[in-house]
Structure formats: C-alpha cells, structure tokens
BALO-767067 format. One record per residue: residue in one letter; y, z, x of N, C-alpha, C in turn. Coordinates in pm, whole numbers, padded with zeros to 5 digits, always signed. Atoms other than C-alpha are relative to their C-alpha. Layout:
<nodes>
AYZXYZXYZX/...
</nodes>
This chain:
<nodes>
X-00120+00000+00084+00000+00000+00000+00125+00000+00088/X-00119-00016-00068+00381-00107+00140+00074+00051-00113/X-00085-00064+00062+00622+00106+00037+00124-00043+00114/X-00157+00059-00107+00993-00002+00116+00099+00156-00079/X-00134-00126+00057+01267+00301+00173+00071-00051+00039/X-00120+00065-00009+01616+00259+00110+00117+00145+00024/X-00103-00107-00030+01920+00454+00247+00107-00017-00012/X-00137+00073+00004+02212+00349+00109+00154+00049+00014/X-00078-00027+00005+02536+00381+00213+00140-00065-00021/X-00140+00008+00029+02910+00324+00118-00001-00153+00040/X-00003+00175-00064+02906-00048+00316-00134-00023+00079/X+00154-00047-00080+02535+00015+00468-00129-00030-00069/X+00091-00076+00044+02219+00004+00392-00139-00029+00077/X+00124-00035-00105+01914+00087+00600-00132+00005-00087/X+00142-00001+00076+01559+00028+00524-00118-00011+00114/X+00128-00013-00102+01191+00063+00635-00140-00065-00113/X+00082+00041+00093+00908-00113+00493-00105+00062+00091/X+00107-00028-00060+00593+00092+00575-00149+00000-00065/X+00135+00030+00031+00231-00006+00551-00062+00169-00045/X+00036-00166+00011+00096+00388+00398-00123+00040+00035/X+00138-00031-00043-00273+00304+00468-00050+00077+00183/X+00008-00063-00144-00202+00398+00819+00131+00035+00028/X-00153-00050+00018+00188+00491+00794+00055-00062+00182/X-00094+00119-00049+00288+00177+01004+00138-00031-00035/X-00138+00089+00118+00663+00035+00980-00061-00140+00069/X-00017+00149-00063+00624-00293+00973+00144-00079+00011/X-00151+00063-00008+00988-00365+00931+00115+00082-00021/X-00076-00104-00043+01289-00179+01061+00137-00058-00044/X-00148+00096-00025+01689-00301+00974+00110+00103-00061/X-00118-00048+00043+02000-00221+00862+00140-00114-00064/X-00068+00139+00075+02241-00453+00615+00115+00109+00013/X-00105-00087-00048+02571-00375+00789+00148-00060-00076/X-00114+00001+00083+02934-00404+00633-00015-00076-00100/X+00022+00024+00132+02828-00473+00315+00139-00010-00105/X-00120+00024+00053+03179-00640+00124+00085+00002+00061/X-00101+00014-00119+03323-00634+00426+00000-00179+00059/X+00014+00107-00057+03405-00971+00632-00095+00029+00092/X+00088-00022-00164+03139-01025+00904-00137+00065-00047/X+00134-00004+00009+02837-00884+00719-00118-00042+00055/X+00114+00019-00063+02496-00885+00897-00114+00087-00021/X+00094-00123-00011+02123-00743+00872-00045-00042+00163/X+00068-00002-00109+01984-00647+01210-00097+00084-00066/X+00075-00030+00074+01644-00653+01140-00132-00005+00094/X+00098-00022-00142+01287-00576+01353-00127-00005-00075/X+00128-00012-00026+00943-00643+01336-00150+00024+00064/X+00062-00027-00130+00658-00502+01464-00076-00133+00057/X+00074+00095-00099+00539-00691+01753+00096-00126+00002/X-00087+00110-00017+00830-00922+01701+00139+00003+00055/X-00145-00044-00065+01218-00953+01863+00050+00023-00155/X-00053-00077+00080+01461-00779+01688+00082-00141-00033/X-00044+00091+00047+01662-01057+01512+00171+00066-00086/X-00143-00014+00096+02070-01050+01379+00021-00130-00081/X-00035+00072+00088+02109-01212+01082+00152-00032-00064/X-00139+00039+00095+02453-01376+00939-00032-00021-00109/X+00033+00001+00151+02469-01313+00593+00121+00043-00106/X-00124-00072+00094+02779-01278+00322-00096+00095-00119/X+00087-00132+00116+02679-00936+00110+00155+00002-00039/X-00111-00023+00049+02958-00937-00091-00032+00146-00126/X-00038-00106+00030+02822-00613-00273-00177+00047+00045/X+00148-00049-00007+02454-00433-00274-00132-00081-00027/X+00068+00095+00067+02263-00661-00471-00065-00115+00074/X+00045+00144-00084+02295-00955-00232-00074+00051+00122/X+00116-00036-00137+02188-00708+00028-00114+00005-00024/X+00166-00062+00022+01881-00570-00129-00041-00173+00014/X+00029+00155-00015+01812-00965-00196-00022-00096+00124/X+00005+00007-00144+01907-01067+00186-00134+00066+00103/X+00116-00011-00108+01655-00813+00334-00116-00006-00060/X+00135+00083+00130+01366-00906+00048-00033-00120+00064/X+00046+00146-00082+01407-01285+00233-00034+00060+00103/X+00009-00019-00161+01431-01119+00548-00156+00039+00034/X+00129-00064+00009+01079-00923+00480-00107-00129-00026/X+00147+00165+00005+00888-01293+00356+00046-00113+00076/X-00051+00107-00081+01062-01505+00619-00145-00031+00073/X+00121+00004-00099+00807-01688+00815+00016+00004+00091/X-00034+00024-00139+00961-01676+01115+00030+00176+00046/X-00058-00163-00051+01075-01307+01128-00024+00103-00163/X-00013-00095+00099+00918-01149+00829-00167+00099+00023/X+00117-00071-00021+00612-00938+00775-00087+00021-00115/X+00082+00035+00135+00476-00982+00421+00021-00148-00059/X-00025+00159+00029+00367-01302+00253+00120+00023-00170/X-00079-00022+00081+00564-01237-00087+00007+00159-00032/X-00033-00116+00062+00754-00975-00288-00109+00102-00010/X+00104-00085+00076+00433-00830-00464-00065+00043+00096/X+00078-00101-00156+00279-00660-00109+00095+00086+00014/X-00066-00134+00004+00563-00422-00220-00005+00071-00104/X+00081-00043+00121+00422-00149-00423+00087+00076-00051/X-00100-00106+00059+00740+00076-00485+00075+00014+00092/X-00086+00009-00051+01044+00175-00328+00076+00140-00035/X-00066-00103-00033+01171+00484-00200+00175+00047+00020/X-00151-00040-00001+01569+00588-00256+00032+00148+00040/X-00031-00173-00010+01696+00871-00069+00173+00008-00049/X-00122-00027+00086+01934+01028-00304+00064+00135+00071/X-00020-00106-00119+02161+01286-00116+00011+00098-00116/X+00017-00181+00102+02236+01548-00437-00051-00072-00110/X+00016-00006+00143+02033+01612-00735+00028+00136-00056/X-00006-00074+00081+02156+01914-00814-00062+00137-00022/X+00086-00107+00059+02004+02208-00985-00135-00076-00070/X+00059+00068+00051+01806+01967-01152-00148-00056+00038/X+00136+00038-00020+01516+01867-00967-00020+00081+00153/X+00110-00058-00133+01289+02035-00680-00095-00069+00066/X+00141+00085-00054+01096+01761-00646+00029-00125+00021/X-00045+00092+00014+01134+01416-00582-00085-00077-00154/X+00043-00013+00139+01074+01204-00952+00013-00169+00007/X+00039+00133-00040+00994+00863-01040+00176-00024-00077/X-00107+00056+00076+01338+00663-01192+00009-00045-00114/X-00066+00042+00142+01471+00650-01531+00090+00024-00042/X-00113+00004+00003+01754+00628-01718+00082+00161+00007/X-00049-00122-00014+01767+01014-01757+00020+00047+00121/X+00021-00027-00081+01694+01044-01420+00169-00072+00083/X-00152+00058-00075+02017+00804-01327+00158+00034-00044/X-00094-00031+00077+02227+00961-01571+00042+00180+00114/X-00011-00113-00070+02138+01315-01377+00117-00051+00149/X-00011+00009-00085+02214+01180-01060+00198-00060+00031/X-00134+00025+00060+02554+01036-01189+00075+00101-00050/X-00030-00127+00019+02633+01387-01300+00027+00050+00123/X-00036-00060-00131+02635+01488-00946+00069-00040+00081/X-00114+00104-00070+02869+01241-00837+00115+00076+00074/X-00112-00069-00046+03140+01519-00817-00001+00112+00087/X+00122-00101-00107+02882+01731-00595+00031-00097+00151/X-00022+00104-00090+02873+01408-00345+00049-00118-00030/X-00099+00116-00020+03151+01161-00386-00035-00123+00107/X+00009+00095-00074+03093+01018-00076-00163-00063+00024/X+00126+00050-00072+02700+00981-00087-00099-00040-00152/X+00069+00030+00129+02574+00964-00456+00033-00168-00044/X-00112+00129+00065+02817+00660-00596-00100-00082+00071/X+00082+00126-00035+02616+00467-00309-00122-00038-00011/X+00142-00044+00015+02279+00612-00376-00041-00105-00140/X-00019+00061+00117+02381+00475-00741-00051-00185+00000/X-00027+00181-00055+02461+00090-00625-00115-00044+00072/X+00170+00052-00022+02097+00057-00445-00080+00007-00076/X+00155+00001+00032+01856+00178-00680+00026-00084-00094/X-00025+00109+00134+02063-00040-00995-00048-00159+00079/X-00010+00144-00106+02068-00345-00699-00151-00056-00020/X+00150+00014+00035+01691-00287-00681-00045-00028-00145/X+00103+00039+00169+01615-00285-01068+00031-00133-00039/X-00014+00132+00008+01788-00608-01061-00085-00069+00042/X+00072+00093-00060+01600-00793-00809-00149+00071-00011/X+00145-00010-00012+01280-00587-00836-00052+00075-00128/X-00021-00093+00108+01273-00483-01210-00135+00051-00043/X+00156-00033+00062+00846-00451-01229-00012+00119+00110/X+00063-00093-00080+00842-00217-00929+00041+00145-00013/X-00030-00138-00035+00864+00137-00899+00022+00027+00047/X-00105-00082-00092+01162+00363-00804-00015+00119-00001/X-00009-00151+00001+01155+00699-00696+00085+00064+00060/X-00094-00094-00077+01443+00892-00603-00065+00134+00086/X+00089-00094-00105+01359+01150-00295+00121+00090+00070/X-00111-00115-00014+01660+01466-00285+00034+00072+00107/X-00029-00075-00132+01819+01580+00028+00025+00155-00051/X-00034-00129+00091+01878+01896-00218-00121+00035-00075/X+00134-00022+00088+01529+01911-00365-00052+00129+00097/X+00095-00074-00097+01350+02103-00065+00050+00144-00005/X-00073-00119+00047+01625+02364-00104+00010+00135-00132/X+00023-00067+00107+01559+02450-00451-00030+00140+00036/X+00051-00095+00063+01349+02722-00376+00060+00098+00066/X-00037-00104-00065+01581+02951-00229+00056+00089-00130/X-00030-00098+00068+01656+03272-00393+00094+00024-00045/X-00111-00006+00067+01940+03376-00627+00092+00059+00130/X-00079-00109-00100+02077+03623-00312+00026-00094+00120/X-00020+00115-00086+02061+03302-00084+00090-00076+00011/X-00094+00102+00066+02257+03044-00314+00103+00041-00084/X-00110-00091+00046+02493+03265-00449+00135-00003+00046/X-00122-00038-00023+02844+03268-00356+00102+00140-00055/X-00059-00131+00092+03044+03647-00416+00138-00077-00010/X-00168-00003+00038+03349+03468-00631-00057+00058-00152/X-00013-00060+00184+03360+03511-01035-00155-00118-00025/X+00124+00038+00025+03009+03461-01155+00004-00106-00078/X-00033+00102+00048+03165+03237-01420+00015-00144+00059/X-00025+00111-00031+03225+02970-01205-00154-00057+00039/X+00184+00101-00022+02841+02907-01100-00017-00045-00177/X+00031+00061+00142+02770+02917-01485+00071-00105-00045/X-00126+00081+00063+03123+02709-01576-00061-00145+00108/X-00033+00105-00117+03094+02468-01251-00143-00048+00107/X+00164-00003-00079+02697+02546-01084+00091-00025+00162/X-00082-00021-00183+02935+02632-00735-00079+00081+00045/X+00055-00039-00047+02674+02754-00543-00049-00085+00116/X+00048+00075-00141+02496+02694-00168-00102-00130-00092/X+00092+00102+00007+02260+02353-00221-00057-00014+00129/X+00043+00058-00167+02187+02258+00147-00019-00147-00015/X+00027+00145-00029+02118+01930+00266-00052-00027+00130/X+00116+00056-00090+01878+01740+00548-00094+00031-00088/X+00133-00034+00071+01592+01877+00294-00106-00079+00032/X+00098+00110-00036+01374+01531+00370+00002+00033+00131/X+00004-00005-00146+01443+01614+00742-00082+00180+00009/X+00091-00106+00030+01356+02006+00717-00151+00010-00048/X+00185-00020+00044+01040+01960+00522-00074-00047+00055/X+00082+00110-00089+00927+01688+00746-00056+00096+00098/X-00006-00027-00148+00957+01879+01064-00061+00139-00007/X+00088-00183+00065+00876+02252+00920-00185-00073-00027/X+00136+00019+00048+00518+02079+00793-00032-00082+00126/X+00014+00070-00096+00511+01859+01108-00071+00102+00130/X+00009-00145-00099+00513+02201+01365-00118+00044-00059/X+00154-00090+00068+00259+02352+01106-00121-00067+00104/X+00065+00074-00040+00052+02072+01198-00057+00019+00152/X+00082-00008-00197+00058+02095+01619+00002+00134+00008/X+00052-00092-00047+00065+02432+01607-00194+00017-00067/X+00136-00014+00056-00302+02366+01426-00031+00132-00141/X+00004-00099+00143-00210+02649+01126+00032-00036-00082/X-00101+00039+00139-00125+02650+00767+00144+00026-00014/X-00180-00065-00012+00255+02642+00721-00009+00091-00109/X-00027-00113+00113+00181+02873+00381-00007+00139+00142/X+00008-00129-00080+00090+03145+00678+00130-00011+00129/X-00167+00052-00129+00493+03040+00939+00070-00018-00093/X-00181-00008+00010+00805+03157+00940+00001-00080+00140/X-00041+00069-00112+00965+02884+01103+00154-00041-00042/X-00167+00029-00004+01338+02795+01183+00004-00145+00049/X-00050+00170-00075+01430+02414+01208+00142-00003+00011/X-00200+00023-00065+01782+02344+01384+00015-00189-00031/X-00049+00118+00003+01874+01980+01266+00167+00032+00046/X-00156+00026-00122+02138+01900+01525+00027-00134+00007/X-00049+00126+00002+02330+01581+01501+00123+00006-00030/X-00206-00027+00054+02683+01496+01402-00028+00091-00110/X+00054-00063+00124+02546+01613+01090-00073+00134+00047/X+00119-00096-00004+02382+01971+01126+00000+00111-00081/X-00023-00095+00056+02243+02230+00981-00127+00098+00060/X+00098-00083-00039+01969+02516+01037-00061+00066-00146/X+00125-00031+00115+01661+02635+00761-00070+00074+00044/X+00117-00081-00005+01474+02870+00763-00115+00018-00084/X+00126+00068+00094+01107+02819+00607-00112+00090+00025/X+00119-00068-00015+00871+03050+00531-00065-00013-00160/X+00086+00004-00013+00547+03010+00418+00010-00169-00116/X-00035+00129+00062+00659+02639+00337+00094-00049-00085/X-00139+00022+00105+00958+02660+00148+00126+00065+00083/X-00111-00004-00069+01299+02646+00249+00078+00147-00116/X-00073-00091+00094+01489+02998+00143+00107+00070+00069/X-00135+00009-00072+01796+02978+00344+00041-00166+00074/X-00049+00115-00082+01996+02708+00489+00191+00030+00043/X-00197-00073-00044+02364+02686+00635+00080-00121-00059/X-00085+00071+00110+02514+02412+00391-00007+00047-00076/X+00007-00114+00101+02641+02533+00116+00027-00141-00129/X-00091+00090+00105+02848+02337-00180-00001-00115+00013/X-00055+00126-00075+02911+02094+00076-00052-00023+00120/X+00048+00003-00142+02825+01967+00378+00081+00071+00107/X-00103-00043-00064+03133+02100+00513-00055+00134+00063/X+00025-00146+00002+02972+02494+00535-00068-00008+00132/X+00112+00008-00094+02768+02578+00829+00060+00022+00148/X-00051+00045-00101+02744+02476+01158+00146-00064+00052/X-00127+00092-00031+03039+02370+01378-00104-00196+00016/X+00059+00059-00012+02971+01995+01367+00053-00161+00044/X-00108+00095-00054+03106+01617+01511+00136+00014-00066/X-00148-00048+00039+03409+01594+01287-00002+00130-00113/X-00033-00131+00124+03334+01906+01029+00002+00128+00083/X-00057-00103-00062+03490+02242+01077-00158+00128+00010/X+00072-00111+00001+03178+02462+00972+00054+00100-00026/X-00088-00085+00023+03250+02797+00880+00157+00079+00035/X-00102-00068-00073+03571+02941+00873+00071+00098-00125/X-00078-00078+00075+03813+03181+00712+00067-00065-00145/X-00049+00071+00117+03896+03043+00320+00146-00018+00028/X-00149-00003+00000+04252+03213+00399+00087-00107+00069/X-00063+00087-00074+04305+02942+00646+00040-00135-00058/X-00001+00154+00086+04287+02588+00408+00184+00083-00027/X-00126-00053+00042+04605+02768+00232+00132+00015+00101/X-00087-00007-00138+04770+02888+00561+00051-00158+00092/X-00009+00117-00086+04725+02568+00764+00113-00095-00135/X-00121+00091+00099+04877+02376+00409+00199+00015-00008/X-00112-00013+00005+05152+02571+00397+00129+00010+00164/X-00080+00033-00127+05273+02546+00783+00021-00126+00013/X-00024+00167-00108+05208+02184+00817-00003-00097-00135/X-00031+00064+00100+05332+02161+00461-00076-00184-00060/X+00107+00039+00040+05002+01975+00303-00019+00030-00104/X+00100-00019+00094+04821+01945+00023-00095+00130+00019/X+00195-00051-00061+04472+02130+00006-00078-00079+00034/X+00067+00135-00043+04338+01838-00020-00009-00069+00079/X-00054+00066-00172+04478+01689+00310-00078+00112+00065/X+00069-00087-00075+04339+02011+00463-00089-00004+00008/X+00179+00009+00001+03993+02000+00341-00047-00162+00062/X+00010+00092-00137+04040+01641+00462-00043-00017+00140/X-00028-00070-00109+04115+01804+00791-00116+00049+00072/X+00114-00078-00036+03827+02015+00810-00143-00087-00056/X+00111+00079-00029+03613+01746+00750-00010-00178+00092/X+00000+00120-00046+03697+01471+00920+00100-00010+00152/X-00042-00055-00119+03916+01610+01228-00014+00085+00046/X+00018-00105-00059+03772+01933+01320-00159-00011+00050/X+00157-00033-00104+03433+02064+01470+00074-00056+00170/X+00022-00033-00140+03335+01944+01824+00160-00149+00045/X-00083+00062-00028+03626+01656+01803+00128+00031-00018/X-00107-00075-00018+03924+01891+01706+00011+00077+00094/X+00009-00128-00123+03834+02154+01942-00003-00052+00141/X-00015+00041-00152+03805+01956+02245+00095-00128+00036/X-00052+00133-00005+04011+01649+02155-00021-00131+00062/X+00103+00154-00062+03776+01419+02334-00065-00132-00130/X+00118+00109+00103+03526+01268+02064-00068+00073-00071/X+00105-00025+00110+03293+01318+01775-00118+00005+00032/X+00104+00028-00037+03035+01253+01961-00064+00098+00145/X+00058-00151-00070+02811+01531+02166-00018-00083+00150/X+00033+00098-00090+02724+01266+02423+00153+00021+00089/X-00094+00002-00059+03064+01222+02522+00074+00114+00040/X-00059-00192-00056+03148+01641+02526-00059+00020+00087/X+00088-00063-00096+02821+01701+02700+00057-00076+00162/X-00059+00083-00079+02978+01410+02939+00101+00103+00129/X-00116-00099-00037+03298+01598+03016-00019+00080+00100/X+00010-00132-00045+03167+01899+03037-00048-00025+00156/X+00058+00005-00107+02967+01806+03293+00075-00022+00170/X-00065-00014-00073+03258+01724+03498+00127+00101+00059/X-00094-00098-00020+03403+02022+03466+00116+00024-00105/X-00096+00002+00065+03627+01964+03175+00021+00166-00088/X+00024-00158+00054+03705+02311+02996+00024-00047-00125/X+00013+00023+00124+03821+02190+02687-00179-00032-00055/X+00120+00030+00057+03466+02044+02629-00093+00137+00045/X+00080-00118-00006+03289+02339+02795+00008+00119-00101/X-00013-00083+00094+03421+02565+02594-00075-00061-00178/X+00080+00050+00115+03329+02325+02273-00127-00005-00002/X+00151+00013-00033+02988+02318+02396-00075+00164-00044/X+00038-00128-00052+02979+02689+02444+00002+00048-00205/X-00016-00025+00158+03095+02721+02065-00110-00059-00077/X+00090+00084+00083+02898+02472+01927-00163+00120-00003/X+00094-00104-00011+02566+02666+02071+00023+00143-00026/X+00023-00158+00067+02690+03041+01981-00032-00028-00113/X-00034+00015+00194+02726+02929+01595-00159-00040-00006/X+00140+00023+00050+02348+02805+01600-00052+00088+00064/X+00134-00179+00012+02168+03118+01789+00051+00085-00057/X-00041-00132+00102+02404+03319+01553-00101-00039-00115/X+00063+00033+00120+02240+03148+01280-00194+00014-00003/X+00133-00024-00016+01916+03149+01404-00017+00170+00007/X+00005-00184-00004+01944+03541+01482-00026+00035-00162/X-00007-00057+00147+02046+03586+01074-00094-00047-00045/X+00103+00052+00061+01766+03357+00953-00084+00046+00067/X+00131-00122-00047+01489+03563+01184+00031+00094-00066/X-00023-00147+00028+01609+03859+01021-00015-00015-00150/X+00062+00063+00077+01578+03661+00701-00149-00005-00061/X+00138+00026-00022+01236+03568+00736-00090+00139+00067/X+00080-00108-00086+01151+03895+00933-00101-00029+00104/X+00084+00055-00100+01009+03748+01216+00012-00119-00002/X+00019+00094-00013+00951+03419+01345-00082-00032+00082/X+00142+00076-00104+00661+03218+01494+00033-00140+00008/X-00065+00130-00029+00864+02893+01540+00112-00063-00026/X-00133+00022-00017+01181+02771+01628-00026-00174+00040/X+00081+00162-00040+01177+02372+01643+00181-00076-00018/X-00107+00078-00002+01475+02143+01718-00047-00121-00057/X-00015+00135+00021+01536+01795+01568+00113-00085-00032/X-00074+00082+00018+01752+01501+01521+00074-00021+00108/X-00016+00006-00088+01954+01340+01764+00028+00092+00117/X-00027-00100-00142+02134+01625+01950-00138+00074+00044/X+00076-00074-00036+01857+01855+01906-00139-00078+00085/X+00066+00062-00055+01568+01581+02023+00043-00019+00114/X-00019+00060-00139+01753+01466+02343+00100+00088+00081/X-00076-00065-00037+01994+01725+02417-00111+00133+00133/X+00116-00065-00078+01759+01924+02683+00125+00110+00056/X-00081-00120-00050+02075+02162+02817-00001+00085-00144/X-00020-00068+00106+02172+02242+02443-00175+00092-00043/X+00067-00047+00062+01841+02329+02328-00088+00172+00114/X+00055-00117-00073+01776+02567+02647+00139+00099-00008/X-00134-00128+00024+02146+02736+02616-00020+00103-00125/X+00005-00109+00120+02065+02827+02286-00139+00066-00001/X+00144-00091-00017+01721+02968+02357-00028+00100+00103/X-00007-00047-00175+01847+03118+02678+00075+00210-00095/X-00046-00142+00061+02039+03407+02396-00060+00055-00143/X+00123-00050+00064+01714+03437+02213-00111+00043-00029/X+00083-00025-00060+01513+03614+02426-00101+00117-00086/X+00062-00089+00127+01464+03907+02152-00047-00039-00064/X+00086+00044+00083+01281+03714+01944-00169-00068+00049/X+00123-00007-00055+00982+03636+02184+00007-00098+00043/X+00006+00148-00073+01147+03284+02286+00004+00036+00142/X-00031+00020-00164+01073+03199+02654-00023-00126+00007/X+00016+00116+00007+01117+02858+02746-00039-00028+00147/X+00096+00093-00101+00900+02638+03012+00157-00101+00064/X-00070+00123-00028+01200+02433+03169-00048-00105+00059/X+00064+00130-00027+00996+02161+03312-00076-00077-00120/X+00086+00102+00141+00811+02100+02966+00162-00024-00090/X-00158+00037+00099+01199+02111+02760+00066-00083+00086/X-00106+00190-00068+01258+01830+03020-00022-00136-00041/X+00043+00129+00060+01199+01546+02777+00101-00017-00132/X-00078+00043+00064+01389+01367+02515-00089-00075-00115/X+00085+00034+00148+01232+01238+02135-00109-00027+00023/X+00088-00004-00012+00940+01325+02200-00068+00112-00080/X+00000-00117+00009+00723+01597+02055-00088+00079+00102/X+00029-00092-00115+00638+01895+02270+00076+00136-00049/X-00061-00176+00006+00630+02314+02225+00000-00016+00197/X-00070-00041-00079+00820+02381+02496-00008+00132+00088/X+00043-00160-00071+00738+02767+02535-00058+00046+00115/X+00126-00058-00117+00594+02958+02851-00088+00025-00092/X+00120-00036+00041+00229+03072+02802+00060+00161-00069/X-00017-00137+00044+00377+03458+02757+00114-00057-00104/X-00102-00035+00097+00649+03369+02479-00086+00042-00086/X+00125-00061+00076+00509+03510+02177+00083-00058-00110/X-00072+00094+00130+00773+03236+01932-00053-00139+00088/X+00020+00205-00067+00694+02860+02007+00113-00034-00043/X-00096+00056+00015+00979+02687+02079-00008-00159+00018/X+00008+00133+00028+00955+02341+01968+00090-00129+00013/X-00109+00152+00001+01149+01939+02013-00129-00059-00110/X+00108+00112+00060+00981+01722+01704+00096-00084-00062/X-00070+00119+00065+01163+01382+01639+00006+00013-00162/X+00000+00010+00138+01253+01397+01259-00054-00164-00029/X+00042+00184+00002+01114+01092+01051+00009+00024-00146/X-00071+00004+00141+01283+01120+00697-00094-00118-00127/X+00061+00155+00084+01165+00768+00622-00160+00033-00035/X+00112-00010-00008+00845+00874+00684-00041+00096-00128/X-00011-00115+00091+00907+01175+00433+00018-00085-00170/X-00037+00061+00128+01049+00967+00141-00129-00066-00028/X+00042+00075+00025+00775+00714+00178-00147+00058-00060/X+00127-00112+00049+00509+01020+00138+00001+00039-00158/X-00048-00097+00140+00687+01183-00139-00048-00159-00091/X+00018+00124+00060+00689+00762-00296-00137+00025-00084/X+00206+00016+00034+00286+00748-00275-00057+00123-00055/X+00133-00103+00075+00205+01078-00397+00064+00015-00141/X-00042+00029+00162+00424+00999-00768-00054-00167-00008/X+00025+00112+00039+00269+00618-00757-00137-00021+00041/
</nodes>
C-alpha cells in the first residue's frame, strides 16, 4: 500500500509518497512558491537524480496536480498511475480540544478544523487549501487528517491549565495545547523501541530542538506535559520566538516604543529568541558559528538557549518523577553535538553521563550514555512523515 503525506504550507507544500509494506519513500519533493512568480517542485526518487521542475502553481490545486504528474512521469516518477495511491495523509497543525487521535476526513471533520483557524492563523488556513486541493483532484481516495495537537490531548487538567479567570477556558478553550505531537510520539515510541522495552513501562523526555522547539515529557506513552502552550510562542527560547517571558512586558515594551500589542506579539515572534538576543541570525548554525569565534553576543545566546532546556528538562523529571530517557531530535538537537552535551553536562543529578566519543555523530541514531549512567541519553532523527503515514494505514 502507497500512502502519499502532505504538509502544506502558506506558499509550500512538501510531500512523501511511501511504499507501507516495507515503509520505503519512494518519492521525496517540495512544490515551492506556490502563487508566487518562479514556482517549482524539487522532486527525488529513489535510486534516481533529484530533478527541478518549472511549473506555474498559481494556487494549491495545480500543485497537488503538478506533483500527481510528477509521481507517474516516466522519466522521473515512481508509480505507473494515480490508483497505486491508497490514501493520503494531511498533517493538520491544530485540532483543538476536539480530537486525540488522528480521524479519517469529513465535512464535520473540516468544519472542526476551520473552527481552529483562530488557534493557528498561520498554519490551519493552509492545512485547509491541501486537503480541499486533494478532494478535487483525488475525490475516490482517502483523507486523513494527523494533529500536531492530538498526542497532547492526554495531559492533565493541572498541566493545560492556565491560572487566569476560569471563564475564559470555558468562554474561549485558552489553555496549553502543545505542538510537534507527530514528532514527540514518533521519537518517545522510537527510544522505547532501541532501548528493547515497552514505552507503557518509560518516563522519557524528548527535546525537539530546531528553529521550532519544544520539550515533552512522556510517561508510560502519553504525552502529559509539554512547553507550548496556546501558541507556539510559549516555551523554549527559539530562532525568531521569544519563549517564555514576563506577560507585564508585551504592555511595557508597547507603551515605550509606543506600539500596538499586536506589533509586540509580532515582536516576540518573529524578532526575538536566538536572533534578537544576539543580532546575528535565526539560525543556530550561524550562532554556534560565531560563537565559536569568540563572539559574546552569540555565546551568551547559546548559553541561554541551553539553560531554558535543562531548566525544562529538570521540571519535567520532577514531573514524571524520574526519568529513564532523555532523547534529542530535530535539526539542532540531531546535529548539534556541543548543544546536546552542554545541556547534559547540568544534568548530572538525574543519572545522565554522557560518552563524548559516541555523542560525536550527527542524524544518526545512537544512546549516547557511559556504561555507569543510570538515564540513557539519546540522538534519534525525527521522521513525522513516517508518523502520519502510520497513523494513515492504521484508519484505512
């Protein structure tokens, strides 16, 4: 059975067509400025060159349609027609209170998801515009939406809670959600796996580190903490988001540099974290860069960045009451080999000891730990796609 996932974004959209009988991709791409001038899919097959396609996408539709040829091309495709695609995976970034699970697509189901629009502005609306794109061009196959907010569900009222006026969760449902959930569950059940135990019996902590990050804590297979809250904004410091900070400050900062709120929260998402604080870049690559030459602005951002995740990891062990695995993923955390020993270097109380010749590798997986730690400290490449396309086959 091929199952094709879709990741759609704002002018974007990324896909994976994978064979499930042996959880092959056979086809890798990305349909890039979508209504923009200059549109293109760069698109890959296995065992074949990677190929850039010129193509006008003047909205979603023509994309989904574009990489559909691109998949039965004879020259650069990998199925003989459409029908060797058995369903089609949509990762939807919020559903809400509403679902825990991922669910097959219907209209109630698109109506929900359209409800949450004002949850994620910037990631639903596009979530929207692929899976309609798809019922167009593929109206016999089966869709299943797959919730970066589903995995989260099962955290506890004392978790997802916010202390303002209780009215407003009931009036507004303003409470924590989290988000990576497809990345967390992957990687939490992934660790189960090489450590050879059941994850119902691990407490384990996953650090998704990337521009995007957040940290989960997962015990005995369910996520019942995370450090997004409302928004992605909460949390970690992170490329351009501020991560936690003082509420009093949105107000303060408005009224010195005479602003909106709205300009502020702007602010704190799109000019702060590791690219306000060091005024270099958004990008960890280019801090870790710096630093390396000595720069202090970036050292110091570096130094921040890592307290705010072994703080978090400290509160989520204490959470969980123990931990038997600590596991990095996503870009920073996969290839970052200083970051992931700084922050394990002020987590010695918890039984981490790290091997520095085995945490000398990059997306790979590998526990990391000396023989005497008594936590495994883990690197496991996230594989999302891989997650959606699971969740797909076990509702079809």
């Amino acid at each position: 059975m091929n199952i094709l996932v879709l990741n759609c974004g704002s002018s974007s959209l990324k896909y994976q067509l994978i064979n499930m009988d042996n959880e092959s991709v056979l086809a890798i791409g990305i349909c890039e400025r979508i209504g923009i001038e200059g549109s293109q899919i760069k698109h890959e097959v296995e065992g074949k060159e990677k190929v850039v396609l010129k193509a006008e996408m003047r909205n979603h539709e023509a994309a989904v349609k574009y990489l559909v040829e691109a998949l039965v091309d004879k020259n650069h495709g990998c199925i003989q027609s459409m029908d060797e695609i058995s369903a089609v995976g949509h990762r939807v970034v919020h559903g809400g209170e509403f679902f825990s699970d991922s669910v097959i697509i219907d209209e109630r189901v698109m109506d929900v998801i359209e409800e949450c629009v004002e949850l994620a502005p910037l990631h639903n609306p596009a979530n929207l515009t692929g899976i309609r794109a798809c019922q167009r061009i593929m109206p016999t196959i089966p869709m299943i939406a797959v919730f970066d907010t589903a995995f989260h569900q099962t955290m506890p009222e004392k978790a997802y809670l916010y202390a303002i006026p209780y009215e407003y969760y009931e009036k507004y449902k303003i409470r924590r959600y989290g988000f990576h959930g497809t990345s967390h569950k992957y990687v939490a059940n992934r660790a189960a796996e090489l450590l050879g135990r059941p994850i119902e019996e691990l407490k384990i902590i996953v650090c998704h580190l990337g521009n995007g990050a957040s940290v989960c804590a997962v015990d005995n297979g369910k996520s019942i903490d995370t450090s997004m809250g409302l928004t992605p904004l909460e949390g970690l410091v992170m490329g351009t988001r501020s991560g936690d900070i003082d509420p009093a400050i949105v107000d303060y900062i408005a009224q010195k540099e005479n602003v909106s709120v709205h300009k502020v929260i702007e602010i704190l998402n799109k000019k702060s974290g590791v690219l306000g604080l060091s005024g270099i870049s958004s990008d960890f690559r280019d801090i870790r860069a710096a630093a390396n030459k000595g720069n202090q602005h970036a050292i110091r951002t570096m130094e921040v960045f890592e307290y705010r995740v072994a703080k978090y990891i400290g509160s989520y062990a204490a959470t969980l009451n123990g931990l038997d695995a600590l596991v990095f993923t996503a870009g920073l955390g996969e290839n970052n080999i200083s970051v992931r020993a700084n922050i394990c270097k002020q987590l010695g109380y918890l039984g981490i000891e790290v091997d520095h010749e085995l945490n000398n590798c990059t997306a790979i997986e590998r526990d990391f730990s000396k023989e005497s730690a008594t936590c495994h400290s883990m690197v496991i490449p996230t594989n999302e796609e891989l997650m959606i396309a699971r969740e797909t086959l076990k509702l079809v």
